[in-house]
C-alpha positions, 0 to 999 in steps of 0.5 A: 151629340148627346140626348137632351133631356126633361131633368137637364133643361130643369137645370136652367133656371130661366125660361130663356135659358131652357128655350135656348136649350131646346130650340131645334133651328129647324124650318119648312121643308124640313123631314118630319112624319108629318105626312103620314097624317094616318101615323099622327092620328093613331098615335094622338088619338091613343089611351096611352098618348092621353094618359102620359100627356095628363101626366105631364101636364100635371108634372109641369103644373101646366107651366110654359117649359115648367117655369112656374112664372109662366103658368100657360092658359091656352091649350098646352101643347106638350112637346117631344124634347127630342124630336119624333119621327115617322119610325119612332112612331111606326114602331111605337119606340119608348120614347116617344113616351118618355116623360125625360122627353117631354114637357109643357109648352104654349102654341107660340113656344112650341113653333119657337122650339121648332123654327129656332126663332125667338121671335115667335115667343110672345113678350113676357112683360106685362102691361101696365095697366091704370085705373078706366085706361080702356074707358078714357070717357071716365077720366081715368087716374092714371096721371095722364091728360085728359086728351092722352088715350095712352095708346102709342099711335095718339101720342 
């Protein structure tokens, strides 16, 4: 299988699309250098994590998977493309700060990615959302009733 990289998932014009590209199907049990917690503080907790991590936020303009739609603001994970290891990280392998191996995601994105299911990403489609629709005491000119809250279980 070949090594998926950043310049290849830039590709895909969609977020779906570079979701799919990058999901790793994985799940709980599953061999990861996670139990090593020392291994995964030094390697966090190191100047050269920090600056490549900077770079790549400014990279992706801190965007969920470098779509520019998808601006992320909550703290941005950045993610190992192709997933780290407790040797990797023992033996402070290039990869593991490759910028062709990382990018910009979200807490939701990334546990996506992770467990391969989709359903862990959050709907993309905004609400719409009407004049004092949270204050329905103001009477709102939202075009609804004067008894219509708007909220699915009162309707």
């Amino acid at each position: 299988m070949a090594r998926k990289t950043y310049s290849e998932m830039l590709e895909l014009p969609t977020f779906e699309e570079r979701y799919e590209y990058l999901k790793l199907g994985g799940g709980f049990g599953t061999a990861t250098y996670g139990s090593s917690r020392y291994l995964k503080q030094r390697f966090y907790m190191s100047n050269e994590w920090h600056d490549v991590r900077n770079e790549v936020i400014v990279r992706d303009c801190g965007c969920d998977l470098a779509v520019p739609e998808y601006e992320i603001f909550s703290p941005i994970y950045v993610h190992h493309i192709q997933p780290m290891t407790r040797d990797l990280v023992y033996n402070h392998d290039r990869l593991i700060f490759d910028l062709e191996n990382l990018v910009c995601v979200t807490y939701n994105t990334h546990k996506a990615i992770h467990y391969g299911d989709a359903m862990m990403l959050m709907d993309a489609k905004p609400v719409e959302r009407f004049p004092n629709d949270t204050c329905p005491w103001k009477g709102g000119t939202s075009g609804r009733n004067e008894f219509d809250t708007g909220h699915p279980r009162f309707r």
